[in-house]
C-alpha positions as CSV (number, residue, x, y, z in Angstrom):
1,X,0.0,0.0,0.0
2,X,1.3,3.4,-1.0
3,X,1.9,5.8,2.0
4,X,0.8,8.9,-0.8
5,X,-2.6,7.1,-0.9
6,X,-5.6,8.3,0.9
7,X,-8.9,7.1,1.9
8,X,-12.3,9.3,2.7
9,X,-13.3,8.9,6.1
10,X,-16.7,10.3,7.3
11,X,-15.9,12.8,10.2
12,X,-18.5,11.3,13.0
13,X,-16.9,7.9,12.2
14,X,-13.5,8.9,12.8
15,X,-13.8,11.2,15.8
16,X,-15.8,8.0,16.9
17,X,-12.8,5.7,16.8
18,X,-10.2,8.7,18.5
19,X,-12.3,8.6,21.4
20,X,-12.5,4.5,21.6
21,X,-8.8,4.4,21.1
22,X,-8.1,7.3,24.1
23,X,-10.7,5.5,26.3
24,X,-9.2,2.1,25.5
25,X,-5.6,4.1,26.8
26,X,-7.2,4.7,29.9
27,X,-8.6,7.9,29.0
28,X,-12.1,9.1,31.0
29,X,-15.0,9.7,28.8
30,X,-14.7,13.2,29.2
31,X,-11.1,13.6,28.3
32,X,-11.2,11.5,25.7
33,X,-14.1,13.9,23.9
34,X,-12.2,16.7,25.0
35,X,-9.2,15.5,22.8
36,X,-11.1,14.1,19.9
37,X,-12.9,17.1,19.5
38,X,-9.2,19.4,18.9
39,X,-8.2,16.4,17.1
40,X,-10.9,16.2,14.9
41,X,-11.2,20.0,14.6
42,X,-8.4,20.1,13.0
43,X,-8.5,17.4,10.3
44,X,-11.7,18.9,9.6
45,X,-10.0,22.6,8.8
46,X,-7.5,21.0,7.0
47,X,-4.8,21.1,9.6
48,X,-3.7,17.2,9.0
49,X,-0.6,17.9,10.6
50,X,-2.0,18.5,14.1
51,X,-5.1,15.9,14.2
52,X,-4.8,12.0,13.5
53,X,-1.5,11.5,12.8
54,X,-1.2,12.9,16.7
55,X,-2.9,10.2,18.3
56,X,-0.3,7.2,18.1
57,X,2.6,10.0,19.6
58,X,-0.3,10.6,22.4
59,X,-1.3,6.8,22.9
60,X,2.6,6.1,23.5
61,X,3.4,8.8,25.7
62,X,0.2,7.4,27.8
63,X,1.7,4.2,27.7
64,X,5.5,5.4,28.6
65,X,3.9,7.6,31.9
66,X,4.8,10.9,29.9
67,X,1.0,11.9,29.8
68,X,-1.3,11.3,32.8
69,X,-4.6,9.7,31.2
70,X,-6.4,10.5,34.9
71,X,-4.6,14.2,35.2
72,X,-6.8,16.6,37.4
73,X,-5.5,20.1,35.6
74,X,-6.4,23.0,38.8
75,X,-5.0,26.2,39.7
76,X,-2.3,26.6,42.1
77,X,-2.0,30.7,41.6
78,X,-5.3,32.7,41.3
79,X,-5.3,36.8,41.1
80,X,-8.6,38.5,39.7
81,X,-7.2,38.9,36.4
82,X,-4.8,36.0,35.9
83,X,-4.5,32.1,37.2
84,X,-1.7,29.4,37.2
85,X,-2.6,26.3,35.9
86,X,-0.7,23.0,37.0
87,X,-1.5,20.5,33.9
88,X,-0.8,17.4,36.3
89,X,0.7,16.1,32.8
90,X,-2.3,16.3,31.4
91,X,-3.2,15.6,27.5
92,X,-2.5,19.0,25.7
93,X,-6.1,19.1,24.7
94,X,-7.3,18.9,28.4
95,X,-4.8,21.2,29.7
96,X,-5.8,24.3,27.4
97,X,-9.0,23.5,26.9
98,X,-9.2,24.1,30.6
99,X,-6.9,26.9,30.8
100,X,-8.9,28.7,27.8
101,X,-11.9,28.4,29.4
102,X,-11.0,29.7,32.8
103,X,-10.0,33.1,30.8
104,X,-13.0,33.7,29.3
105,X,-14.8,32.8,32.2
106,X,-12.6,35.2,34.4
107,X,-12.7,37.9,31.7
108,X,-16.1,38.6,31.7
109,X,-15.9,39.8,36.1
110,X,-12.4,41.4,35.4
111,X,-12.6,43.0,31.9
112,X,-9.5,40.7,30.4
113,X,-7.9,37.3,32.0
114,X,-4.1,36.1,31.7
115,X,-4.3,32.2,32.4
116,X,-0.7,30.1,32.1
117,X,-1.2,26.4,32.2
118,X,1.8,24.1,32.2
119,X,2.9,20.7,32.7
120,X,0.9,19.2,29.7
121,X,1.4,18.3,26.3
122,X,1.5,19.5,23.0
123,X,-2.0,21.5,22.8
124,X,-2.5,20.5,18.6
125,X,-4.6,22.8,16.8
126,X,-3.7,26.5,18.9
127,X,-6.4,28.2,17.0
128,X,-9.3,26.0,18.4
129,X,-8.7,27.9,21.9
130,X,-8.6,31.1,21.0
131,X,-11.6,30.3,18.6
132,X,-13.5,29.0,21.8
133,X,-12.7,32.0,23.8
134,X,-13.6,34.3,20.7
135,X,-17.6,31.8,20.9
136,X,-18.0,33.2,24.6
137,X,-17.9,36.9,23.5
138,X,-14.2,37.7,23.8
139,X,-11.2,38.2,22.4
140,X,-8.9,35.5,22.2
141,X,-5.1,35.3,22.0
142,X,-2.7,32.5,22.6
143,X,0.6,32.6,23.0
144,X,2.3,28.6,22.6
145,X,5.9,26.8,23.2
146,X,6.9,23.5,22.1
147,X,10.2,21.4,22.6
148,X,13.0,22.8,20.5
149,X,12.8,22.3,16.6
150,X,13.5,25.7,15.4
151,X,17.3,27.2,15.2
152,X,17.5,30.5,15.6
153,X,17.6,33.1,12.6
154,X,21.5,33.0,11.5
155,X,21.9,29.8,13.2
156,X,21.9,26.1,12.7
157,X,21.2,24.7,16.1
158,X,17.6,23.4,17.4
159,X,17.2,26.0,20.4
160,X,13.7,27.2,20.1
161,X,9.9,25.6,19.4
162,X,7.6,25.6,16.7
163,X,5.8,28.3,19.2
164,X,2.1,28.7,17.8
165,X,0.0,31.6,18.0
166,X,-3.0,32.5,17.5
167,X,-5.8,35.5,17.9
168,X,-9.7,34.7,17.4
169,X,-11.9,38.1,17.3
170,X,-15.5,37.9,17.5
171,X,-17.7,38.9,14.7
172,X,-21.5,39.8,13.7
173,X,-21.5,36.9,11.7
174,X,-21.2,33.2,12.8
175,X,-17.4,32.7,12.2
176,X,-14.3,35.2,14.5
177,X,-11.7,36.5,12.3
178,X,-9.1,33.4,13.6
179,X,-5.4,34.0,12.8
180,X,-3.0,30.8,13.8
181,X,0.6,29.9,12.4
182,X,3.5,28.6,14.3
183,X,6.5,30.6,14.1
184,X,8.5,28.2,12.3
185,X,9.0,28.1,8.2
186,X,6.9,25.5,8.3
187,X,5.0,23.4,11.3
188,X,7.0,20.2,12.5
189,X,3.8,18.1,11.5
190,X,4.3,18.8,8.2
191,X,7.6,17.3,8.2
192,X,6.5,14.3,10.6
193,X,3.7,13.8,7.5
194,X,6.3,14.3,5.0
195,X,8.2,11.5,7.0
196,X,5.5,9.3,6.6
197,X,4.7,10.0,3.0
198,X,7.9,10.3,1.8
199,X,7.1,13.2,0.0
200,X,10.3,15.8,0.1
201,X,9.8,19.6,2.2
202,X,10.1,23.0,0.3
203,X,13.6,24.0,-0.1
204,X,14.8,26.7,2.5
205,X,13.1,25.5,5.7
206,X,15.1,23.1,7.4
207,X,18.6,22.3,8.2
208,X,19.8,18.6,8.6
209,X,21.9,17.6,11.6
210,X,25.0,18.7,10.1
211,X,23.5,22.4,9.7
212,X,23.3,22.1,6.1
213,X,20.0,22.8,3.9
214,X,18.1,19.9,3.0
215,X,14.3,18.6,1.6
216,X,14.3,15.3,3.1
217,X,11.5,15.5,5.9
218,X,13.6,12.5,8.0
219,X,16.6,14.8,8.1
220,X,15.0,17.9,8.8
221,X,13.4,16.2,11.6
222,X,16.8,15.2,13.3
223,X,18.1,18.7,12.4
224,X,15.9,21.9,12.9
225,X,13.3,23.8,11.3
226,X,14.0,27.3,9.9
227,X,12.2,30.0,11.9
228,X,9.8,31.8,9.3
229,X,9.6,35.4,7.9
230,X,13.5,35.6,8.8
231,X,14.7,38.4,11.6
232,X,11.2,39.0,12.0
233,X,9.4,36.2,12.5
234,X,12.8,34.6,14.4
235,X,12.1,37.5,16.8
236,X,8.0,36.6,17.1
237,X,9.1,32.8,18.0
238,X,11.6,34.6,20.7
239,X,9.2,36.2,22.1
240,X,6.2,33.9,22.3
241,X,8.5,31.8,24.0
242,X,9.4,33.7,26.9
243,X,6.1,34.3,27.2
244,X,5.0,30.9,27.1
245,X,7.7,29.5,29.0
246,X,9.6,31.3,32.1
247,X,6.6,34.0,31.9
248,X,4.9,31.3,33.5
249,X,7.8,29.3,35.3
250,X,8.3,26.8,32.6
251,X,11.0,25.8,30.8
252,X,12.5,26.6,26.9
253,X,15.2,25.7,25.4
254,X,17.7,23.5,26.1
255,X,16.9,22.9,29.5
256,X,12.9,22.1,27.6
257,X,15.1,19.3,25.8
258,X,16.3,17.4,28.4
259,X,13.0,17.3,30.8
260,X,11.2,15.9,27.1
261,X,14.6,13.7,26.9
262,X,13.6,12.4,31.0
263,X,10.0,12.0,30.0
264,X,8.0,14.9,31.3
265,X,7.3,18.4,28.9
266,X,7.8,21.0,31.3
267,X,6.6,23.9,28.6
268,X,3.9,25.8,28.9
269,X,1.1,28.2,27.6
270,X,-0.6,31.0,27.9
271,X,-4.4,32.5,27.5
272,X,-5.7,35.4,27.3
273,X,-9.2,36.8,27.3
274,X,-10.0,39.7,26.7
275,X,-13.7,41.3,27.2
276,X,-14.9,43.8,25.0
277,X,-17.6,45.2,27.2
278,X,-14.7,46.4,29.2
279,X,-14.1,48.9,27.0
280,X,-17.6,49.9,25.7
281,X,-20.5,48.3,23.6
282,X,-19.7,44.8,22.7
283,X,-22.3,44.6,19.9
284,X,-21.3,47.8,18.5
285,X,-17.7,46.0,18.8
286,X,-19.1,43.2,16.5
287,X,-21.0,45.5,14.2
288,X,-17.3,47.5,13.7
289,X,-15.5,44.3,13.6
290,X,-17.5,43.3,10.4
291,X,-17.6,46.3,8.7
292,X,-13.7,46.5,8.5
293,X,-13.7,42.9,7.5
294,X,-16.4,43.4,4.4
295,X,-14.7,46.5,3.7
296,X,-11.1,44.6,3.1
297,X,-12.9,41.9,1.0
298,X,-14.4,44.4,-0.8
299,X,-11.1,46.4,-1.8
300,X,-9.9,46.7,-5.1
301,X,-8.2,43.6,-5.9
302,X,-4.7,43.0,-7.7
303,X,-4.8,41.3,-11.3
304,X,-5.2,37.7,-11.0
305,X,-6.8,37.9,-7.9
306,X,-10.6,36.4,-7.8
307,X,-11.1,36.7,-3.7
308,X,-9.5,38.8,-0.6
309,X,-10.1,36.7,2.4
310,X,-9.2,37.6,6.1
311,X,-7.7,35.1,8.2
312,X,-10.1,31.8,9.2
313,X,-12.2,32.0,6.4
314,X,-10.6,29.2,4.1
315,X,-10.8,26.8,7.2
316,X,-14.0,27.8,7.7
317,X,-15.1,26.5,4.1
318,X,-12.9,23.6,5.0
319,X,-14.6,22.6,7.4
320,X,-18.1,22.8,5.9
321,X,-16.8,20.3,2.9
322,X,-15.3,18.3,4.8
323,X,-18.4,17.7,6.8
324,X,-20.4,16.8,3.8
325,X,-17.8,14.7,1.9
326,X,-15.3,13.2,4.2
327,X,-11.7,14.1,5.8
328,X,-8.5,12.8,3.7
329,X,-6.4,10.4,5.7
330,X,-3.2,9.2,4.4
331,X,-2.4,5.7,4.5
332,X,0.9,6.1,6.7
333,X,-1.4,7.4,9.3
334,X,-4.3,4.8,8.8
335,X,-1.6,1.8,9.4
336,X,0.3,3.7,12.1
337,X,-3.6,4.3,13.7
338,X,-4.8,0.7,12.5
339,X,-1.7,-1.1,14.9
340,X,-2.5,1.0,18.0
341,X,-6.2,0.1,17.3
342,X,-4.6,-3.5,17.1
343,X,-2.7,-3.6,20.4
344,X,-5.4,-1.6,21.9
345,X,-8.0,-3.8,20.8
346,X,-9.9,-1.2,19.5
347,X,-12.3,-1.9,16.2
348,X,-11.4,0.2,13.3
349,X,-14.1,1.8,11.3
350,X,-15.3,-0.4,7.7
């Protein structure tokens, strides 16, 4: 079977069999909807990188003790503006999902809410939480560290993470104006897909081990990614990582590397909420929110181009197709899914 092949699967089907496989882990019911959900989210958006192809990575860091499948995330810091999350190692999905929450929650009494949640793991799709703080009326920005995969901008060395962020804004209409990119060239998942597909990676964004350029997805991922946007967006994945990391009393770097090395991601990340009422009419907000978003769609447009679209909207459509016809799933990630389904004993879908 050709790892470039894919098959259709229907989206209720397959968020169906992530949360047997989580509950057959030792997963609760809860926490296993509450990762399914981001998982599925993001297959559904398009965003294959950060939904099935996950869950094996998830299931064996379960299975190694890296991930608590009972974690109890709570906060162990509490002002009337801001909160400290201890993950308890939670699932990534559990730990922000949580942590986003809490803001929004705490934003609407204190006008904006800085929560920091660490010791979990990797969150996945950054966007969804800033997207569910944007649902409850507010303004959502995450801020997101990972294990280091990115050298630094003149450099060759893996130092800093992929470092997502991300900003929902609400809108009169149904969908928020949702920005979310990691701060690397390109996200890691793409090259752990790539690794799977054997499909090579653009030319320019990663670095093999010996610090010289390369397209082969295997090499890149024992070398280091190239940050993107160069001084610019190298300062950006700085940044979010400070504020991500020892903001918040968790680690980056090197120091990030060995804990993940030892078996426990000491990183963290941070949400905020921001109310709008705080600062006056929250409708009126919306109503001027979508007027400056049709009136950049409806600018002049340069030759060639048939649509201006503002951040979220093509993941938006995504989504909506992908609902109706099915979500792509390569066939490296079926098999890797189909032998945890195995050793879980876990039925996979027809």
């Amino acid at each position: 079977m050709s790892q470039n092949e894919e098959r259709i699967v229907n989206a209720d089907a397959l968020r169906d069999l992530m949360e047997r496989i989580l509950a057959a882990a030792g997963c609760s019911h809860e926490q296993s909807m509450t990762t399914a959900d981001v998982l599925i989210e993001a297959d559904l958006r398009g965003y294959s990188t950060h939904g099935l192809i996950r869950l094996p990575n998830m299931i064996r860091r379960i299975q190694s003790g890296m991930i608590n499948a009972k974690a109890r995330p709570h906060i162990v810091q509490e002002r009337e503006g801001s909160a400290l999350v201890e993950g308890d190692r939670a699932m990534g999905p559990v730990g922000a999902t949580y942590g986003a929450s809490l803001a929004a929650r705490k934003a609407e009494k204190a006008g904006s809410c800085a929560v920091g949640v660490v010791n979990s793991d990797h969150i996945c799709m950054t966007g969804y939480y800033a997207e569910r703080i944007a649902r409850a009326g507010c303004v959502g920005i995450i801020a997101g560290v990972t294990q280091p995969l990115v050298h630094p901008f003149g450099g060759v060395e893996r130092l800093m993470g992929t470092n997502p962020f991300s900003i929902a804004v609400p809108r009169s209409g149904d969908e928020p104006v949702l920005l979310d990119f990691a701060t690397s060239a390109i996200p890691f998942g793409m090259i752990l897909k790539a690794s799977v597909t054997g499909e090579p990676i653009p030319e320019g964004v990663a670095v093999g081990p010996d610090g010289e350029p390369t397209t082969d997805a295997k090499t890149a991922a024992a070398g280091a990614v190239a940050p993107f946007g160069g001084h610019k967006g190298y300062g950006l994945c700085l940044l979010i990582g400070l504020l991500a990391g020892p903001l918040l009393g968790a680690k980056v770097g090197k120091p990030l590397s060995q804990s993940v090395h030892e078996g426990h991601y000491d990183k963290g990340d941070l949400f905020i909420a921001i109310d709008p009422s705080a600062f006056g009419d929250p409708k009126m907000f919306r109503e001027m929110v979508e007027a400056h978003v049709v009136e950049v769609k409806n600018t002049r447009r340069a030759p060639g181009v048939e649509e201006i679209r503002v951040p979220g909207e093509r993941s938006f459509r995504e989504k909506e197709r992908r609902l109706r016809e099915g979500i792509p799933v390569g066939d490296g990630v079926w098999e890797q899914v189909a032998e945890i389904s195995a050793e879980l004993k876990v039925a996979m879908p027809i």
